[in-house]
N, C-alpha and C positions, 0 to 999 in steps of 0.2 A: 440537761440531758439525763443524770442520774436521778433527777425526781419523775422521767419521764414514766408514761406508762409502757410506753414501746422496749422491745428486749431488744431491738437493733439501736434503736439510743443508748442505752445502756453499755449495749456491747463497746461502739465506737466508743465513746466517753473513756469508758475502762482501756481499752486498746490507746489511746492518747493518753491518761495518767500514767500506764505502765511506761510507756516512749518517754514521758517525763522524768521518771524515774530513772531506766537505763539511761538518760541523759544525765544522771546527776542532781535534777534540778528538787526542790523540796515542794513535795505536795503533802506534809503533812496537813494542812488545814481544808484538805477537801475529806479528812477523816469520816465526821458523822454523815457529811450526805454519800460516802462508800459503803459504809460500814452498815447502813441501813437495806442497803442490796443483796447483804449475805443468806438472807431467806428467798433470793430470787429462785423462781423454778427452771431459769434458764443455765444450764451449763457450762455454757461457755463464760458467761457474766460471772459467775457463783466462785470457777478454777482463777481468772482474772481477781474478782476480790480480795479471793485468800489471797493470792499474791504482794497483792496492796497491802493486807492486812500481816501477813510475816513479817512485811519491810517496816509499819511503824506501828505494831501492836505494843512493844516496850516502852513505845515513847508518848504513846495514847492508854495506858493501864486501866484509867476512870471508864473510859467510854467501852472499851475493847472488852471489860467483865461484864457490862451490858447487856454482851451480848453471848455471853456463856453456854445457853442454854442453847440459842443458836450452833455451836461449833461441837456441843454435846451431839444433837443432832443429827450434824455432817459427817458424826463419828460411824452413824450406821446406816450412812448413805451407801444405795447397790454399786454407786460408780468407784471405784476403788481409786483414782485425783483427787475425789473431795474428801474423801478418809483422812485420805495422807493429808491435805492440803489439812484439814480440821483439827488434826494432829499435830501439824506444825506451828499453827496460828496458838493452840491452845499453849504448847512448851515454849512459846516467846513471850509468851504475859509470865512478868518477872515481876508476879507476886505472889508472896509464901500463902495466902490466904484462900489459894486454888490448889495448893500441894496434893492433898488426897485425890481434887480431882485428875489431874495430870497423872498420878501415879495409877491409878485406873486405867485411863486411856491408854496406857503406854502396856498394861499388862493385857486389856484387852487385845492392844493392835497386835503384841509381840505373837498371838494366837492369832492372827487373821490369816482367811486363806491366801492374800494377793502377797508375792513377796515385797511389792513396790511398797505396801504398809509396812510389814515388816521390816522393812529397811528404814522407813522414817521412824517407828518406834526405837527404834536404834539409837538414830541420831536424837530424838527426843532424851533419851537415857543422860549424856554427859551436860544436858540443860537443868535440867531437874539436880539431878546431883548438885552442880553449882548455887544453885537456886536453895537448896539445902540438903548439906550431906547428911546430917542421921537419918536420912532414905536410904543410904548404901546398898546395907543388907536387904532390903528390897531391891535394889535394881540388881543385885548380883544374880539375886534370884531370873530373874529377866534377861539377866546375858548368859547366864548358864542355859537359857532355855534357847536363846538366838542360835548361842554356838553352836546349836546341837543341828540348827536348820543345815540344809541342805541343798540349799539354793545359794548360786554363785551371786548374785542379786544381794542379798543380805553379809555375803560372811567378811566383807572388807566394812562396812560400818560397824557390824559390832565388835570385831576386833578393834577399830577405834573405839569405841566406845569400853571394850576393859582396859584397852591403856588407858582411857580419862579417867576411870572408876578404880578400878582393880585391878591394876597391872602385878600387885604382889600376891594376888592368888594363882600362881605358875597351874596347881592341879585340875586349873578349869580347862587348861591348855594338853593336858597329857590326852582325854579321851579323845581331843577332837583334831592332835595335832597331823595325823593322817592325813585324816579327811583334809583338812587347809592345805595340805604339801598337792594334795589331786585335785582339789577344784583352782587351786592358786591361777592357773593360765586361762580359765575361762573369765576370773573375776573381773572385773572394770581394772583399768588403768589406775586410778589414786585408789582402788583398794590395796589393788596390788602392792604398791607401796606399802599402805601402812601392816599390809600383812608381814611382807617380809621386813621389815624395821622390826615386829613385835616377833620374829620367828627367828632373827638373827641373834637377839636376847637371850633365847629361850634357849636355840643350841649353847650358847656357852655355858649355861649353868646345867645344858645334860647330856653331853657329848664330853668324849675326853679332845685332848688339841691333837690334829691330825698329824701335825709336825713334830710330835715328840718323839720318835725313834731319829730325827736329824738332833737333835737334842740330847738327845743322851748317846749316841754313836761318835759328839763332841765331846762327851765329860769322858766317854770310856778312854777315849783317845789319848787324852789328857790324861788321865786318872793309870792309865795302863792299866786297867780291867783285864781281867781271862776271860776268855770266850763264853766258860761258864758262865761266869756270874753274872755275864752280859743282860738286859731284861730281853721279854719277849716281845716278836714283832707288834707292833699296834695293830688290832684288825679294826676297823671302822663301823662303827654302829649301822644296821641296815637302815634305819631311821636317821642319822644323820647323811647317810649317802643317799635316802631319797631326796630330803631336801635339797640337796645339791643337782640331782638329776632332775626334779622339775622345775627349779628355779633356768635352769641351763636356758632351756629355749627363749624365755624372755630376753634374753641380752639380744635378740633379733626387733623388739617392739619398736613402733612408733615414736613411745612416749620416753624423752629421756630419762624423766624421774624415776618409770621404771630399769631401766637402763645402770644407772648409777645405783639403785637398787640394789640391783642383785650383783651390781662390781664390788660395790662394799662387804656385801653378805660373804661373795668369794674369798675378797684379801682376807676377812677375819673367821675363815670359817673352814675355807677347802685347805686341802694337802698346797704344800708349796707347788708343786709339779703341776697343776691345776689351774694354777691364778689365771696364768699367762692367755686362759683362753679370754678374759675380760680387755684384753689390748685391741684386738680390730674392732671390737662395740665403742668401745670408748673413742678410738678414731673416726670412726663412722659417723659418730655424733659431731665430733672437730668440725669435718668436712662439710656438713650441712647444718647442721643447728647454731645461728650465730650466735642466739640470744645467750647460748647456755656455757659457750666458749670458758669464758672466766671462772667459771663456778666448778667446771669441768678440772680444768685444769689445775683450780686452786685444792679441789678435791682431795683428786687422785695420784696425777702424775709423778707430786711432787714424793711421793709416798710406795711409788712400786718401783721395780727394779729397774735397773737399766737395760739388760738384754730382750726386757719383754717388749720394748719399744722399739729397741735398735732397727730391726726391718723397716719400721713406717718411720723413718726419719725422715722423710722430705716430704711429711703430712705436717710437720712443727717450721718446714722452713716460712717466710714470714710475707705476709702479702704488704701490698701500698694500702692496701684499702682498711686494712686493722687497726682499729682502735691503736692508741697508746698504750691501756693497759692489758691491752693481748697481745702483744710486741714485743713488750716484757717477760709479761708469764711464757711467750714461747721461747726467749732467750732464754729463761731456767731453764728450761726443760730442755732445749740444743745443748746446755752447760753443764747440765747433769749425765746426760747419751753420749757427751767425748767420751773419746777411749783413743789408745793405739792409734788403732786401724781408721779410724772415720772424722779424727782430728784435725787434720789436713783440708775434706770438704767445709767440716765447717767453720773451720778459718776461711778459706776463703768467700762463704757465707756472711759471713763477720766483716768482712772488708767491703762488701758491698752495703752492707746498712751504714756504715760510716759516712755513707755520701749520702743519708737521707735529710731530707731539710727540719725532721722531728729530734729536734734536741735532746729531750728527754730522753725520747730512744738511740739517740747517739750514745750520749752518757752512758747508758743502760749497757749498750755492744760493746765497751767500751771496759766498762767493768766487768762482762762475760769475758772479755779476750782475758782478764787479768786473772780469773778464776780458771780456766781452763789453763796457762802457767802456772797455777800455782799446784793445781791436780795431777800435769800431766809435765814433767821435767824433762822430758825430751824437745819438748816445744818452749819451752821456759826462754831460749833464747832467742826463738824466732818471734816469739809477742812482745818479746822486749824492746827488739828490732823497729817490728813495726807499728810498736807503740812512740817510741822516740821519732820516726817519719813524720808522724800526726801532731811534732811539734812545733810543724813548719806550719800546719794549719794558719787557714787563716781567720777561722773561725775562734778564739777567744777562748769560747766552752769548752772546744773537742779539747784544745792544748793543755786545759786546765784538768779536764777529768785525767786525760792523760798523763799527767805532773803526777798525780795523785797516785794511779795506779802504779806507775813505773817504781814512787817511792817505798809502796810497798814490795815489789818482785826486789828490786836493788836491794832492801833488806836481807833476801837469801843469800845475795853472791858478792856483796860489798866490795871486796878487795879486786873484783872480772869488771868492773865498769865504772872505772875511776872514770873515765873519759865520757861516759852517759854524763858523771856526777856534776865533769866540769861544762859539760856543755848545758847542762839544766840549770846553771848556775848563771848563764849569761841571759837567760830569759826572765833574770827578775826585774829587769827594764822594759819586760814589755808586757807580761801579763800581770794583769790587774785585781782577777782574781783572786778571794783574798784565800780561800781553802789553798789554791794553788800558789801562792807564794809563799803560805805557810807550810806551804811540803816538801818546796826547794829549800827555805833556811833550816828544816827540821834536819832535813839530808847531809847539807854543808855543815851544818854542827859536829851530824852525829859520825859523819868519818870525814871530820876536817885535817884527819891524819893522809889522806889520800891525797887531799888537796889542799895543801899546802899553802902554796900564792895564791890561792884565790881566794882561800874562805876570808882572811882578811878584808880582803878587800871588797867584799860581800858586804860584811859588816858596815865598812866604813859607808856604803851606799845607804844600808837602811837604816842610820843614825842619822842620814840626812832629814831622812824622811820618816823618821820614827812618827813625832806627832801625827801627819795624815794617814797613818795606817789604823789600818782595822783590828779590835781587838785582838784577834786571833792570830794577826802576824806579830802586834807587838810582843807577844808572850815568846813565840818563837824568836824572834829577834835577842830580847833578855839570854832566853836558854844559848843563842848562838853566842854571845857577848860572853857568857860562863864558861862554856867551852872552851872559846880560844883565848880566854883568861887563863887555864888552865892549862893549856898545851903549850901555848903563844903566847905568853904575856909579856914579853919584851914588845912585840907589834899593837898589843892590845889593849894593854893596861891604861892608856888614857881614854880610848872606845869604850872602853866597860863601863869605866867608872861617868864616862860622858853619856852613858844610854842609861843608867841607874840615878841616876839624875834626874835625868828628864823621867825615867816611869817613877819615880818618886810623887812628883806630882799630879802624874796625870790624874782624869776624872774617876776612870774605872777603879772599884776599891781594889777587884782581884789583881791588876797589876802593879798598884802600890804595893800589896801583901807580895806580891813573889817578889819584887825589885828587892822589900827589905829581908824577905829570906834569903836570896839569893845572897846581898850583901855581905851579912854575916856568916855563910858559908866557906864564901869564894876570898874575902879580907881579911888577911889576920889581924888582928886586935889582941891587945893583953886579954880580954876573956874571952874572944873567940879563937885563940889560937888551937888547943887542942880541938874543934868541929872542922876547919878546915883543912886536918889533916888526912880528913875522910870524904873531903869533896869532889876530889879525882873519882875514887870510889863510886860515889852517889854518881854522878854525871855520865861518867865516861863507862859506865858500869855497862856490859854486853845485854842487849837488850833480843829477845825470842823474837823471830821473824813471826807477824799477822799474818793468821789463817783466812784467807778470801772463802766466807762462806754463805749459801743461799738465804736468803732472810727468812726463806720457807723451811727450814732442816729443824724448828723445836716445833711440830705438830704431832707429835707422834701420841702424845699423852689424851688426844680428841681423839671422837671416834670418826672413822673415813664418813664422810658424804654427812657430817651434821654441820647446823650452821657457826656453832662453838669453832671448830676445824675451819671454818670456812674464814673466820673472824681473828681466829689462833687466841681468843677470849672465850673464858663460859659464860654460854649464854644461859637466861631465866630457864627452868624447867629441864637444863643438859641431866643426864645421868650416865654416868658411868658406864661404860659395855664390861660387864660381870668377867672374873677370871675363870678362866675355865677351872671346872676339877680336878682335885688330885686321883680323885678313883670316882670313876664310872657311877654312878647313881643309877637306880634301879631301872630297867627298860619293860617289865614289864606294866611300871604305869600306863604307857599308852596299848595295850592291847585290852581291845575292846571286842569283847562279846558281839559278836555281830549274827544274827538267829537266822539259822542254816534254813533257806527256804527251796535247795534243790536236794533231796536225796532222792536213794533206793531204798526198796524194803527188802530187809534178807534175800530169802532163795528167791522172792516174785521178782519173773522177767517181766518184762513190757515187750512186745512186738509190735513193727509196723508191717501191717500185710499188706497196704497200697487200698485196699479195700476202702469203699465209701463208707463216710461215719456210722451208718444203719448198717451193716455187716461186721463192724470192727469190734472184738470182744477182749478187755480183761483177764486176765489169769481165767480161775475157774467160775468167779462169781457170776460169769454171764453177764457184766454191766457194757450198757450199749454207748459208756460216753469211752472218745474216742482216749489216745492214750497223754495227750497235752491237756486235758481238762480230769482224767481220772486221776493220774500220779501223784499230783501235788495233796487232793482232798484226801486220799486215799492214804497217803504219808501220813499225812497231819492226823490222819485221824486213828493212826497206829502211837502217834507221837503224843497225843491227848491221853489214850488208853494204858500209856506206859511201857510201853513196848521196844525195844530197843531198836535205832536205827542206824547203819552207816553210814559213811559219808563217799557214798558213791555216786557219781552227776551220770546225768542219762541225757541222750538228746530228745529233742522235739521237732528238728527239720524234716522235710520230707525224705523219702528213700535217698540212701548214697546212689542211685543210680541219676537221679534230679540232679544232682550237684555239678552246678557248669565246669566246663575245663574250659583251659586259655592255652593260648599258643604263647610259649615261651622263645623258643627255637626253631623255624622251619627245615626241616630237612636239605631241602637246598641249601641253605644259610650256613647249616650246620654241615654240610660235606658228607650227609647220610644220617647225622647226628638229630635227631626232635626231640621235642621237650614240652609235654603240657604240664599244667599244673591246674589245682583247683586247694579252695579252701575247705578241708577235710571238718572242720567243726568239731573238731574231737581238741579236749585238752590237751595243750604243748606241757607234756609233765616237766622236763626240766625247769621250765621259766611259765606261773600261773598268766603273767599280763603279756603273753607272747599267742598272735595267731601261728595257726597250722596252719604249713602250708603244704599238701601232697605234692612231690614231682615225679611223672612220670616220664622215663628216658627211655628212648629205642632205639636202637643201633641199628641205621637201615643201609649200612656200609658192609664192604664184602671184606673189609680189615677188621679186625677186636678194638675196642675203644681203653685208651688204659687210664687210670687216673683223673678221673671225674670230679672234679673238686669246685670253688667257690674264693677269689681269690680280686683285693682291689675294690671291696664294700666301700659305696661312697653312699651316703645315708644324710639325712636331715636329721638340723640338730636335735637330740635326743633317743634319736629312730636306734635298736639293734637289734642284731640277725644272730641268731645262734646256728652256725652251718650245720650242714647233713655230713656223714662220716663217709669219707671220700671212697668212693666205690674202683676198686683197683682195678676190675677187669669187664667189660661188658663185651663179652663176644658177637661177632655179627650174627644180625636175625633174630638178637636176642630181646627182650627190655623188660626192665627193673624199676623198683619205686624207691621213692627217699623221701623224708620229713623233717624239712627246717623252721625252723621258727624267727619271726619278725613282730617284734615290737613298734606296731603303725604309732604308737603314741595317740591313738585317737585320731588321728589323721587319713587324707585320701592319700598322703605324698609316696610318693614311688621308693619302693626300694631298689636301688642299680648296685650290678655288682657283673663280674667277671665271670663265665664259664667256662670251665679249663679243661684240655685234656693231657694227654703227655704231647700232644702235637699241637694243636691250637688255644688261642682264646678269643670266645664270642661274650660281645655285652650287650647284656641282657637286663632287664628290670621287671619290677612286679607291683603292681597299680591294684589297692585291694577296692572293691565296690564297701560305700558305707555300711550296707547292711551285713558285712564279713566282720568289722571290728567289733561286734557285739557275740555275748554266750549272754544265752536264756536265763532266765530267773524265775521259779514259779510265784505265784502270788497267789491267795484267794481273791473274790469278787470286792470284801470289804478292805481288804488293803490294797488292793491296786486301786479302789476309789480316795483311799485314804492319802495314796501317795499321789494320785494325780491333782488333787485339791491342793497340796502342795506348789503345784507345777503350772501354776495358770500365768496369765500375765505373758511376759514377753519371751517365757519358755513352752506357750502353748502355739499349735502352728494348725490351722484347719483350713481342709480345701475341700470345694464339692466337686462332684466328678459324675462321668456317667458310666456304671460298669459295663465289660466287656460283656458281650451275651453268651459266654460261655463262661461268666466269673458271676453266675446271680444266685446263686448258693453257696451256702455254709460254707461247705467242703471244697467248693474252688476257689472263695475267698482265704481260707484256711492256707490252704495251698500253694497258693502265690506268695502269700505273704511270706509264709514260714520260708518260700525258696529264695524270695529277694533279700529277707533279715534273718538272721538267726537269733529268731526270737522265739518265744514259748507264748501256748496259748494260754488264757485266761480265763476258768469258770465264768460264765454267765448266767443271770437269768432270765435273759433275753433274746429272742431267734431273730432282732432284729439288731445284735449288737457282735461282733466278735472282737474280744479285745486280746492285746498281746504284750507281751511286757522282755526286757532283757538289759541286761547292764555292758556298758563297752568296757573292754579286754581290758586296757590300760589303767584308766581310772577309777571305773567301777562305776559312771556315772547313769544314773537310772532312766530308761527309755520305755516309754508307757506308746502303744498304738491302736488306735479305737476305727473301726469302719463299723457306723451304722448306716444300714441302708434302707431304703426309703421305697416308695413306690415305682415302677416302670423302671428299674435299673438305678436310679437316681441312687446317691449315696454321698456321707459326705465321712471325710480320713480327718483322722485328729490324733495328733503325735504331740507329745509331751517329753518336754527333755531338759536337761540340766546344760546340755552344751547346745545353746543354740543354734552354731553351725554343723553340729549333728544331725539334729532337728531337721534342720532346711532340705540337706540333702537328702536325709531317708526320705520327706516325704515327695520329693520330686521321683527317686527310686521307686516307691509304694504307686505311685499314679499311675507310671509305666508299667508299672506289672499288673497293673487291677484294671486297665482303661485298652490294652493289645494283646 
């Protein structure tokens, strides 16, 4: 089929190797009759072979340089799949003898128009590198050009790609670290990740730590400092508080990775006050993501506080259906959330996994009941309690972990539960268990002053039985023998010397050596007399009650969410997450010149008279182009001449009279009370990334309205409102305007909130249309071509359409647009082209919009955008207004 001449043989064939391969199964030796098809003129065949050929070009080298010239080729094929694909085939031949050519291809693609190449040249960069580092400084040069892109498409591979290469040039990181904090939420999923990993780095070496006024308001305390000498409050970098404020919304994603992401970035990065909001994300994952349960837990949990969880505690209570070892990890975490108050639940929590038929996790609840005694001393005696109940068990295991635990709590309160002592004491006749019998003679030794009658007679049982025991009783048994040598030797002294005897012999060396240390301790001898006058001392010596502690409490020194943390081992490749500074490093490294492309010119006004393009005139000059295509050339060309200009923004929407209003409050609704509102397009001077939003209020009540206020903001995460100044008095018959500000974050999502007066409150919300979240941008002809070449690929969106018959000129297409988007027009030199361009409020991300139009009304809309789902929606918005 692949020597066919047919492109549908071909296809099928390739379609069935690839299925081979996602199967697993090894098709390298159908290489050369593949690898002969790579000059095919069919598309489909050509995207399929690369395929074939990525997967075993390394392991095919001879054959695969073959065909060089081929893949050279596909480098500047029009389809921007075979580029990439040509690109990728040519960086997996892992041979230094193609280096210059590889290093070529990778600086051509990094200049290609499609971001989809430029994204594989990216990933091309940390192969090459491998392949041989003295290219370095060559590819730095090539991520220094990536980073600078501006497509959401590219900036998570090559941020991989300076961790693979140069992750210690930080200065490549300062011009562009902005831009990465504002495209971060549009980027792909495992970009995201690897951005914030590489942005979580980068705040600790240039942020101070937010926590340090809790810090030092300890040492003053401590220290009795004077108020004076006190330092000053910490104000927080506005650059590290963006990163926290656009990282925020991701903790709502899909994807866990990112998820955990930005929980790690939080713990080591926000104010302490802050953290807490990573607790219902990280629950939320619990609940539904099984796969990720354990890795979740071994994370995080064990590593954040305990009040930030305490709410969702019956998110960690424990199902039938979990695994063993998420049974466990959710018992630490039940074990860590005791306190006081909520102790009691999950005791009795505790008592029901004791009946589970999973051992392990018996054990497990088992030793949780004994840690929470030993945390929480009000309870100390109630686990005690019903830890000793669990001796009636008749299960073997439970009795024996139980032995265990008990003998450590009994260690706190030795002389309160002589009677636990002796009744533990009767069960070394029936459990078998050797840990567990080793805990009952360890107990009977060590306060055989409590128990008197019995410890003897303890002994005398397991000297019967000495031989069949298990290493680890015999040892115990010896230490009990030395004991009540020493307390008891009138009862004991033929015991001792009869169990030193027999471990004299036995096979294990370790019990021979302690039988004869012990001897010459505990007997005196003409030269051991003076050692045993110290062996009360030694034996009987007050031993520190064990601390029952989580086996997860030494992870602190990894970093949260890395696989080292994950392992409690460093892993290949771990690095260290950097100490924060002692003093603030310089902030103006990331301010970046950014080339002012809206101004004003001195005293020249602009007006809009409504007047048709052919009537609308310029200052004095007489020029007939209208005021959205004159100002920007007109600027620039004061700015070329040398001329000085301010930084004054001008609109280009249609008249404020255009400008739709919405009904906020119906009069009825409101008790006399309405309220429209509309997007005023004018800069919100207090906050640049906040729309305007005009309200206007009418008191159509025969009462005065008092206290007009805004009160009860319930916002999506990241969204904020900067309210209007509360209007004290609105008399009836009267009405007033006000201007509040809402930060959409780029979004459609509603702002709701409260409208208040001195007598009621009405809620109310505000829904902006897409094309409100943008202010204009001018451009010339040659940079808005420049920046839409940028923008192609799967940030480009074209639809044909058929214009409205009252929208088939300039000026009515002009018109619509500018009232549906607030955008700016764009120089043309074409009456068959009007293009418009603007950036959204929030992020500043670039919005390019083209309607050419064609014969008989026909036309077709071409939007260009950096956020996708911008993109989608203006152009649904754009059809409606250019099509009714």
């Amino acid at each position: 089929m692949l020597d066919s001449n047919k492109d549908a043989l071909k296809l099928e064939a390739m379609k069935r190797i690839v299925a081979m391969i996602a199967r697993g199964k090894n098709a390298s030796d159908l290489f050369p009759a593949v690898v002969k098809n790579v000059a095919c003129k069919n598309i489909e065949v050509k995207k399929l072979v690369y395929v074939y050929l990525v997967r075993y070009a390394e392991e095919q080298q001879d054959l695969a340089l073959l065909s060089i010239s081929t893949f050279q080729r596909g480098l500047k094929d029009p389809n921007q799949l075979i580029r990439a694909s040509a690109l990728r085939v040519l960086s997996s031949i892992r041979v230094t003898i193609i280096v210059p050519i590889m290093m070529l291809a990778i600086k051509e693609a990094a200049s290609d128009m499609s971001p989809y190449v430029r994204k594989t040249a990216a990933h091309a960069i940390p192969k090459l590198y491998s392949l041989d580092p003295e290219q370095k400084d060559q590819l730095i040069e090539v991520i220094e050009k990536l980073l600078a892109d501006k497509t959401t498409l590219v900036a998570g591979s090559v941020v991989m790609a300076f961790e693979e290469v140069c992750p210690e040039r930080i200065d490549l990181i300062h011009k562009n670290y902005r831009k990465l904090c504002n495209l971060l939420i549009d980027v792909e999923e495992w970009g995201q990740v690897v951005i914030i990993n590489m942005l979580t780095r980068y705040a600790r070496t240039q942020f101070l730590n937010p926590n340090i006024n809790d810090e030092d308001e300890e040492k003053e305390k401590q220290a009795e400092v004077s108020a004076l000498a006190k330092r000053k409050p910490y104000v927080m970098d506005p650059d590290h508080r963006l990163l926290l404020r656009n990282t925020k919304p991701l903790l709502q994603s899909r994807n866990a990775a990112v998820v955990m992401a930005v929980a790690q970035l939080y713990f080591h990065l926000a104010p302490k006050a802050e953290v807490g909001v990573i607790a219902k994300a990280l629950v939320r994952l619990l609940r539904k993501i099984c796969q990720f349960i354990s890795i979740i837990l071994n994370n995080f949990l064990f590593r954040l506080l305990q009040g930030m969880f305490e709410p969702y505690l019956k998110s960690f209570y424990i199902r039938s259906t979990d695994p063993t070892q998420i049974k466990i990890l959710k018992l630490e975490v039940l074990t860590n959330l005791a306190n006081e108050t909520n102790i009691s639940t999950i005791l009795r929590e505790f008592q029901t996994y004791i009946k589970s038929m999973d051992k392990d996790f018996v054990a497990a609840t088992i030793q949780a009941i004994g840690r929470c005694a030993t945390n929480i001393g009000e309870v100390r005696d109630t686990c005690l309690n019903g830890l000793v109940q669990l001796l009636s068990n008749r299960d073997e295991l439970v009795v024996a972990e139980s032995v265990v635990v008990i003998k450590k709590l009994l260690q706190m309160q030795p002389e309160k539960h002589s009677d636990i002592i002796k009744h533990m004491a009767k069960l070394t006749d029936n459990i078998q268990v050797p840990m567990a019998r080793a805990s009952i003679l360890w107990l009977i030794g060590e306060y055989c002053e409590h128990v008197p009658k019995i410890a003897p007679d303890v002994l005398r049982k397991m000297a019967k039985s000495f031989t069949n025991e298990e290493d680890i009783v015999k040892l115990q048994i010896i230490n009990l023998a030395a004991k009540l040598y020493l307390t008891n030797s009138k009862q004991t002294k033929l015991l001792t010397q009869y169990v030193l005897n027999l471990a004299k012999y036995d096979q294990n060396y370790d019990i021979r050596d302690r039988a004869r240390f012990i001897r010459q301790l505990i007997v005196p001898t003409e030269k051991s007399g003076a050692l045993s006058k110290y062996a009360k001392k030694l034996f009987l010596a007050l031993k520190p009650a064990p601390v029952l502690e989580s086996p997860f409490k030494d992870r602190d020194h990894f970093q949260l969410g890395s696989l080292s943390h994950l392992l409690n081992a460093k892993a290949g490749g771990y690095q260290e997450l950097p100490d924060w500074p002692e003093s603030a490093p310089d902030p103006s490294v990331r301010n970046v010149e950014v080339k002012e492309s809206v101004r004003a010119v001195g005293t020249v006004t602009y007006r809009d008279t409504g007047a048709p393009r052919a009537q609308q005139t310029e200052g004095s000059r007489g020029c007939s182009f209208p005021r959205a295509v004159f100002a920007p050339v007109f600027t620039q060309r004061l700015i070329n001449e040398g001329h000085s200009v301010p930084d004054v923004s001008f609109q280009t929407i249609a008249p404020s009279s255009a400008l739709k209003n919405y009904e906020l409050l119906h009069r009825i609704t409101g008790e006399g009370l309405s309220v429209e509102y509309c997007f005023s397009r004018q800069a919100f001077s207090p906050d640049a990334n906040m729309v305007a939003v005009q309200m206007h209020f009418t008191n159509n009540a025969t009462s005065d309205t008092k206290n007009l206020h805004i009160e009860d903001v319930k916002l999506q995460s990241g969204m904020r409102v900067k309210e209007f100044a509360e209007i004290e008095l609105l008399p009836a018959g009267e009405a007033t305007t006000a201007v509040m500000g809402v930060d959409f974050c780029d979004s459609t999502q509603a702002a709701n909130f409260q409208l208040c007066t001195h007598t009621r409150k009405f809620f109310v919300s505000i829904q902006p249309p897409v094309g409100e979240l943008m202010r204009p941008v001018f451009l010339t002809e040659n940079e808005f071509k420049k920046e839409q070449s940028q923008l192609m690929g799967m940030n480009e969106i074209s639809e044909n359409l058929t214009l409205d018959a009252k929208c088939r000129n300039e000026h009515a297409i002009v018109q619509r647009v500018t009232t549906a988007a607030n955008l700016s027009r764009v120089p043309c030199g074409s009456d068959k082209e009007c293009r418009f361009a603007g950036k959204t409020v929030t992020s500043g991300s670039l919005v390019l919009a083209t309607v050419a139009t064609k014969d008989e009304g026909a036309a077709q809309l071409t939007v260009n955008c950096e956020k996708m789902v911008i993109g989608t929606m203006l152009v649904k918005d754009l059809l409606l207004a250019l099509t009714q």
